[in-house]
N, C-alpha and C positions, 0 to 999 in steps of 0.2 A: 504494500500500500504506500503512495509516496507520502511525501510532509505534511504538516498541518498546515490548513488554511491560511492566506494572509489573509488581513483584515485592515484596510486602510479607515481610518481612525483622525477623523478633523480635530483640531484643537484648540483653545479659547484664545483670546489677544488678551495681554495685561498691558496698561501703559507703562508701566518700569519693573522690571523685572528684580529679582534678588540678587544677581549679579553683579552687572554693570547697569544697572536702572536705564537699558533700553526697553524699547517695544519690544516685550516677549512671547513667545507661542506658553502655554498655559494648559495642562491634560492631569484632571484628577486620576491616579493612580486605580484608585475603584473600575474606571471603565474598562483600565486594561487587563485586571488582576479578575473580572466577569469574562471578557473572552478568554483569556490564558485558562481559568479554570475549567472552559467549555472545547478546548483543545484546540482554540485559535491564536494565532502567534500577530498582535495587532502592529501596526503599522504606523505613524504620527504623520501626518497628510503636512505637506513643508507646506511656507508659507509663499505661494505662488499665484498670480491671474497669468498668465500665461497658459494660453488652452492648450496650444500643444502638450506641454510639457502635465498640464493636468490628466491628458487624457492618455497619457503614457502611464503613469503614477496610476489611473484607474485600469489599464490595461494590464501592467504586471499584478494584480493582487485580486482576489476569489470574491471578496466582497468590501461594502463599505460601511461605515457605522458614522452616522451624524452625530456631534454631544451637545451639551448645552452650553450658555453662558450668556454675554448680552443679548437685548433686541436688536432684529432685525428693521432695519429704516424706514418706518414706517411711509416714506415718502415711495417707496419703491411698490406697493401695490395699493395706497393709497393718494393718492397728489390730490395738493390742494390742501391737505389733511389741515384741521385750525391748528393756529400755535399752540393755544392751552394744550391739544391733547398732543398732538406732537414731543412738548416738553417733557412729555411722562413719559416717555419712551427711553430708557439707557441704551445706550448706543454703543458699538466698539469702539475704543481710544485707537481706531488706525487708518483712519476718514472711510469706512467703509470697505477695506480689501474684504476683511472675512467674509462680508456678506456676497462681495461681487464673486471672490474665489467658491464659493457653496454652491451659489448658484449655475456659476459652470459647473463643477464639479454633477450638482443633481444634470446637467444636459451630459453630460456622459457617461452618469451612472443609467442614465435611459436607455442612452444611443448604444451602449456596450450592455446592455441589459441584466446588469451584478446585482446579487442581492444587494439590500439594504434594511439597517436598522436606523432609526433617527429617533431619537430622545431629546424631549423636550425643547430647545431651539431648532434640534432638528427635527422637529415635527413639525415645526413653525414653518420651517425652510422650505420642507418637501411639499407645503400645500401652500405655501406663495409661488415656489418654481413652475409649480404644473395651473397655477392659474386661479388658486385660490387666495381670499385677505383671512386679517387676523382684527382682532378686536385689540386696541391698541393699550388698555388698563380695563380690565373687569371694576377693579372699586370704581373706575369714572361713570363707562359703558354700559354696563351688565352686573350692577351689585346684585349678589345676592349671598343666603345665610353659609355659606363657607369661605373660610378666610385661605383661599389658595395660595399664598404667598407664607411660609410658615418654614424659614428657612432653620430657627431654631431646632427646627422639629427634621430635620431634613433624611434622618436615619428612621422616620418611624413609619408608620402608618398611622395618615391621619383622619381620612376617609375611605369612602369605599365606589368603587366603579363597574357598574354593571354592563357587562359583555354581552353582544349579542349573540343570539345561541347559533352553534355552527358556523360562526366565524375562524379564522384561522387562529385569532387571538385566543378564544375561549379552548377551543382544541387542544392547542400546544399547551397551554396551564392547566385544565381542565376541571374549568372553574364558570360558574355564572358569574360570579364576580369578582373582584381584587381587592385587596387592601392596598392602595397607594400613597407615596411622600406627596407634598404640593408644595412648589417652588416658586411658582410663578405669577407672574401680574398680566399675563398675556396670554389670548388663546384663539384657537380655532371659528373662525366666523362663517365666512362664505367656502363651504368645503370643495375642491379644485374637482373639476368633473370625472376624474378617472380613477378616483377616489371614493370609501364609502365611510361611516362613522361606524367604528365599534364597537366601544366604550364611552359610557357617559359619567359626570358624575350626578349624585343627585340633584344637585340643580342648575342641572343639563350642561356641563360644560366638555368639551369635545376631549377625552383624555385619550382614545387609541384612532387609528386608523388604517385601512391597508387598500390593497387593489379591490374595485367591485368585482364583480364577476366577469361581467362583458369588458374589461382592461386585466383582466387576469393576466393575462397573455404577455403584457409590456414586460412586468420581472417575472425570475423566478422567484423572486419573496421578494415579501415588504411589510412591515410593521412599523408604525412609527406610535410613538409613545409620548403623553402629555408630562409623564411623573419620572423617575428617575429608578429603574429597577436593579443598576448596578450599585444601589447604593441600598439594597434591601435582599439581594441573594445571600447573602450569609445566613440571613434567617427563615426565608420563605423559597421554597421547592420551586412554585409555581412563577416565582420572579429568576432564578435560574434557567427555568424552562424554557425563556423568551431566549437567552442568549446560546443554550445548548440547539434549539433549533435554528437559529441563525444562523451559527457556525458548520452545523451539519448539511444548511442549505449550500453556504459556501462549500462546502468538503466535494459535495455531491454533480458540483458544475465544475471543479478542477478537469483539465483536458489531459491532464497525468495521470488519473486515478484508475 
């Protein structure tokens, strides 16, 4: 049987790093220490807009895993957006490459047709790239009685998210529903049409999603995720599950195997 999987693996921008307090690339350890455990060997996506050179980086490795960190510009699927809500929006300290690199990066995770996993930003990502927006702060937009943003809490479960039956999501966990972390101020609005909701939470905010049926065909996998499940498989089976089927999606498209 040949090697394990690659797994190319985007990474967050800090404005000053620990080092030499430049613009630094930024990858909680958690993301990597969920695929290594799942017998994928990940990858750190360099910090490149350069298409060629992205679509090389997507062509040597089996799949791609999206992570989290700032907002995506809200200017980029909304223009016009007001300043008040605009202002709520955190942005990358790096005028925008990570956002413009991602979103290349999703035109060739299509075009080359690699799994994909995206969590939390990159859940955001994959459904502005394919033609979806996002609500740009729940407390402005869409308040309601769960406080999604709960960073204190960021190893727990703090709510819970109900899965549609016979979905990919519900299968691989095999669960009606999740217990999930909530991180975030931002979330799934207008869902991108080749896309379908999975998971909600209870008041109704878009936590999973993956291919419909009639776009099945574009990947061989795709799940993307509202909450943060490499930061809860130490204790929960069913949040390991996301990423042992991920990587065995990758395993299973190697042209070596």
């Amino acid at each position: 049987m040949a090697g394990h999987p690659l797994i190319l693996v985007t990474a967050d921008t800090q404005q000053k790093g620990v080092e030499m307090q430049d613009v630094s690339s930024s990858l909680s350890e958690r993301y990597q220490e969920a695929i290594l455990q799942a017998r994928g060997i990940p990858v750190i996506m360099p910090s490149t807009e350069n298409q060629e050179l992205i679509a090389e980086c997507v062509g040597r490795v089996d799949g791609v895993m999206l992570t989290g960190g700032d907002d995506l510009n809200p200017r980029i699927y909304q223009p016009g957006i007001p300043a008040d809500l605009e202002k709520r929006a955190s942005l990358t300290p790096d005028g925008g490459r990570r956002d413009l690199r991602e979103l290349l990066l999703m035109q060739e995770i299509m075009r080359q047709q690699k799994p994909l996993l995206a969590i939390c930003r990159g859940h955001q990502v994959l459904n502005v790239a394919l033609g979806g927006t996002l609500i740009v702060d729940l407390p402005t937009q869409a308040p309601g009685p769960i406080n999604h943003k709960q960073m204190e809490r960021r190893l727990e479960v703090v709510h819970e998210a109900r899965l549609t039956p016979d979905s990919l999501l519900a299968k691989i966990t095999g669960k009606p529903t999740l217990g999930v972390n909530s991180t975030h101020h931002q979330a799934v609005a207008c869902v991108a049409p080749p896309l379908c909701v999975v998971a909600r939470s209870p008041d109704g905010v878009v936590e999973g999603m993956e291919l419909s049926k009639r776009a099945a065909h574009l990947l061989p996998f795709l799940i993307s995720v509202q909450f943060h499940p490499e930061r809860l498989v130490d204790r929960y089976a069913e949040h390991r599950a996301i990423f042992r089927a991920f990587v065995l999606a990758c395993a299973n498209g190697k042209k070596d195997l």
